[in-house]
Structures are given as structure tokens and as C-alpha cells.
Backbone bond lengths (Angstrom), bond angles and torsions (degrees), N, CA, C in turn:
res aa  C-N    CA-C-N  psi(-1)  N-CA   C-N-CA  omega(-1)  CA-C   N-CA-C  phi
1 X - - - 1.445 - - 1.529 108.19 -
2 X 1.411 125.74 123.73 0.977 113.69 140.24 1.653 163.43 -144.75
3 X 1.070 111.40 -167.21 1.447 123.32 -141.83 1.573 98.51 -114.70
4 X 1.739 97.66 142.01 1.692 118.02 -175.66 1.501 97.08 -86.68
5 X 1.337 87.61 131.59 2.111 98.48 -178.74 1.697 93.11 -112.15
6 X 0.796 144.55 161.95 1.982 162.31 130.86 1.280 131.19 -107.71
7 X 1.212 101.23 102.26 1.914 113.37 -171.19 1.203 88.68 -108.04
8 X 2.035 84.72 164.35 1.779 96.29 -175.25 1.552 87.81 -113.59
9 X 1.561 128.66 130.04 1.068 125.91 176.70 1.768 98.80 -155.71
10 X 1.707 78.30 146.81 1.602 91.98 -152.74 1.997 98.71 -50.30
11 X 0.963 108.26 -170.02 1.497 122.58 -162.44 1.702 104.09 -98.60
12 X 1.453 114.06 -45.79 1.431 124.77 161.01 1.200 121.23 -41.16
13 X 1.343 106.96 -65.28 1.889 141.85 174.33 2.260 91.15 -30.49
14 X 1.060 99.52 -65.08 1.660 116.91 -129.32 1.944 80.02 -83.98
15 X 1.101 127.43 -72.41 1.897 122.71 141.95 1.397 132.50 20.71
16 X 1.398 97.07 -65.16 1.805 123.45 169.63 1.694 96.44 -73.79
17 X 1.738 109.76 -61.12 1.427 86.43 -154.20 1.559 105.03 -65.61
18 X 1.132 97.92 -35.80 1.954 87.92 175.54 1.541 138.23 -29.11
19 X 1.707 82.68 -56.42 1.740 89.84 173.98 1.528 121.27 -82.84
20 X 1.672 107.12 -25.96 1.961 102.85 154.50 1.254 114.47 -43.03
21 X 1.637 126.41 -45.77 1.215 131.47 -158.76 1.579 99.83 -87.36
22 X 1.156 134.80 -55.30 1.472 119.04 151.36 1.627 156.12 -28.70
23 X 1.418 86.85 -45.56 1.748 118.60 149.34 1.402 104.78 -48.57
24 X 1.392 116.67 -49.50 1.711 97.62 -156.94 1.495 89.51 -129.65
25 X 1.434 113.41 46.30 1.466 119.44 144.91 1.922 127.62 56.31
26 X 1.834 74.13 34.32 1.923 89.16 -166.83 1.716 115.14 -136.57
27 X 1.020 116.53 166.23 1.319 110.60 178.38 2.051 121.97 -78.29
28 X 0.898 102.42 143.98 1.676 93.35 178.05 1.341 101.44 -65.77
29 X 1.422 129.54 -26.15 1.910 123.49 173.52 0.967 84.40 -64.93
30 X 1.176 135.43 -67.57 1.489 126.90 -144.41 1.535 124.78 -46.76
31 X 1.353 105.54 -32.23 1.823 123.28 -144.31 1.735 65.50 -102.48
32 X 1.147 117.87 -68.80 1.740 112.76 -158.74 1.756 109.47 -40.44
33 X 1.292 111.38 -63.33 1.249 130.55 165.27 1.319 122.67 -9.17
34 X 1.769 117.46 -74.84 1.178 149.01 167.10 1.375 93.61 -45.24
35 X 1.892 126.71 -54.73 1.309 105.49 -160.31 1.528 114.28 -88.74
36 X 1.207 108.56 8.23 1.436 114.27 -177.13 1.538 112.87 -90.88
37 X 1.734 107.27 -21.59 1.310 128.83 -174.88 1.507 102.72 -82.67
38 X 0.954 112.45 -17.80 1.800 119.59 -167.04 1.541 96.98 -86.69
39 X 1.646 98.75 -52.90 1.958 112.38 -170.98 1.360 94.74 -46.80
40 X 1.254 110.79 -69.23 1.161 117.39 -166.06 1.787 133.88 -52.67
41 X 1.111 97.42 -27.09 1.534 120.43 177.24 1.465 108.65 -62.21
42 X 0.958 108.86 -73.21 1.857 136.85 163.12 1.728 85.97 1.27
43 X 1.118 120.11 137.54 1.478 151.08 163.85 1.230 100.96 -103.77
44 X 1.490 118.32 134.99 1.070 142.42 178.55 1.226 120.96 -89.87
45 X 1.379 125.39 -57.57 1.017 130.41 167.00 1.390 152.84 -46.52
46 X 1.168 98.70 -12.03 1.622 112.82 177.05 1.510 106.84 -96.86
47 X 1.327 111.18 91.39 1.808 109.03 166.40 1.518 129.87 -28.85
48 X 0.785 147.08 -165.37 1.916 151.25 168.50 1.196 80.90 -130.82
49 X 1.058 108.48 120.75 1.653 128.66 136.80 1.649 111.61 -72.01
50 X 1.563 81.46 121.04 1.810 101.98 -174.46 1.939 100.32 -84.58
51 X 1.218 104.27 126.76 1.404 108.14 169.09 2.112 107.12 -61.85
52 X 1.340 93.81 179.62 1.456 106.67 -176.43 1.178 122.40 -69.71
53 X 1.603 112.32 -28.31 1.702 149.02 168.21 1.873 102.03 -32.77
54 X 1.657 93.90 -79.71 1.146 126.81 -158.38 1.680 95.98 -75.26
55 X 1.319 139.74 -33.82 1.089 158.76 -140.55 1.926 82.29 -76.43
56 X 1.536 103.61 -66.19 1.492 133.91 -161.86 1.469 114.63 -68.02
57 X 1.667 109.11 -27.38 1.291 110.37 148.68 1.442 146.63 -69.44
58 X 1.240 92.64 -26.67 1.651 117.08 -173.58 1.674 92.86 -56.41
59 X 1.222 95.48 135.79 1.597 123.42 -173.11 1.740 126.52 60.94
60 X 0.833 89.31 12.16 2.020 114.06 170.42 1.612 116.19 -44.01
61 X 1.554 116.39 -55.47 1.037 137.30 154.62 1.347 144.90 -144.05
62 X 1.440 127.46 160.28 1.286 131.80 -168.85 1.356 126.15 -90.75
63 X 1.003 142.66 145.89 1.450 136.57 134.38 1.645 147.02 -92.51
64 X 1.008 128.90 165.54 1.159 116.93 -144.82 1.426 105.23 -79.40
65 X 1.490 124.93 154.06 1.983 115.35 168.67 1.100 109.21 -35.08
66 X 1.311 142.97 -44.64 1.342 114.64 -150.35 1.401 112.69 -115.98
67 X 1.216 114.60 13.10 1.729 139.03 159.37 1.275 102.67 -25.37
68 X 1.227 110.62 134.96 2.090 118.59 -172.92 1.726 78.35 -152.79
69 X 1.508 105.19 98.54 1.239 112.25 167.80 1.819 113.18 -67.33
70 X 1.725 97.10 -38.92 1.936 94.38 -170.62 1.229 96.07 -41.08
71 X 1.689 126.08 -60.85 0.896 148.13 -158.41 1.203 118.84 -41.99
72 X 1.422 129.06 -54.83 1.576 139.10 -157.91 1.985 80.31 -108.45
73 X 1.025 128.15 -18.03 1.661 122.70 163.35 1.383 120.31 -72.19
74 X 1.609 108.10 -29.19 1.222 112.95 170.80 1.874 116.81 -84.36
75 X 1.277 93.26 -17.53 1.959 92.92 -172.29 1.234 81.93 -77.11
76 X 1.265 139.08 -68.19 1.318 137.23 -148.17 1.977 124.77 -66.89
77 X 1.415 90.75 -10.04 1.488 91.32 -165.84 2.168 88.06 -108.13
78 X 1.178 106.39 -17.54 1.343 118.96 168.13 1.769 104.09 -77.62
79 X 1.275 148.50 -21.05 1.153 166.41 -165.20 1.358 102.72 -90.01
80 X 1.153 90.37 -43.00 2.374 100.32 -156.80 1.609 92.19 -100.50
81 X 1.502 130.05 -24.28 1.689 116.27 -167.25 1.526 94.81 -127.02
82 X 0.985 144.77 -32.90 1.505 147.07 155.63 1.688 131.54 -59.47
């Protein structure tokens, strides 16, 4: 069954996803839906095992206090598919 959701999302944000979702011939429920089905799926529990690579980097460099990775993860992945 389903059910009417209402998010507050900025006006820019909602623009892009429209015409992504047009572009690729789908509904904006649709794409949200699917990605909520994915979030959600995701198992938690199983750590990533870091290869030896990544192991040797770890702690290489810093970022600054007030670093908001979601944040600059979210501009950028909004940059590359928007």
C-alpha cells in the first residue's frame, strides 16, 4: 500500500531531482523509494575490511574542526548526478 510522505527540500535540490528523474524516464517517488529501499537494506554489522593500501594511509592527513564530510559528500555527489 501506498502512502503520501512530505519533505521539506530546498527548492534548488527538488529542480535537479526532477529533471534527473525525467532524464532517466522515472518518477521522483520512484528513484526516492528504491533509494530508501537500498538505505535501508544495508546491514550494519559487517565492518569493511580495510586493505593494507588504505590501512598505511590512515592518519596521513587532517581536516579542519568544523569539517561536515555528509555535507561536502553531499555537494559533490549532487555536482556529479544533478
Amino acid at each position: 500500500m501506498n502512502t503520501k510522505l512530505t519533505l521539506t527540500i530546498e527548492e534548488s535540490v527538488i529542480a535537479k531531482a526532477k529533471k534527473y528523474a525525467k532524464d532517466k524516464d522515472r518518477s521522483l517517488s520512484d528513484i526516492i523509494e528504491n533509494y530508501l529501499k537500498v538505505l535501508t537494506n544495508q546491514p550494519n554489522s559487517n565492518p569493511i575490511e580495510l586493505t593494507p593500501m588504505v590501512k598505511s594511509l590512515k592518519g596521513s592527513f587532517s581536516t579542519p574542526k568544523n569539517f561536515d564530510y555528509k555535507k561536502e559528500l553531499t555537494k559533490a555527489l549532487s555536482e556529479k548526478h544533478l
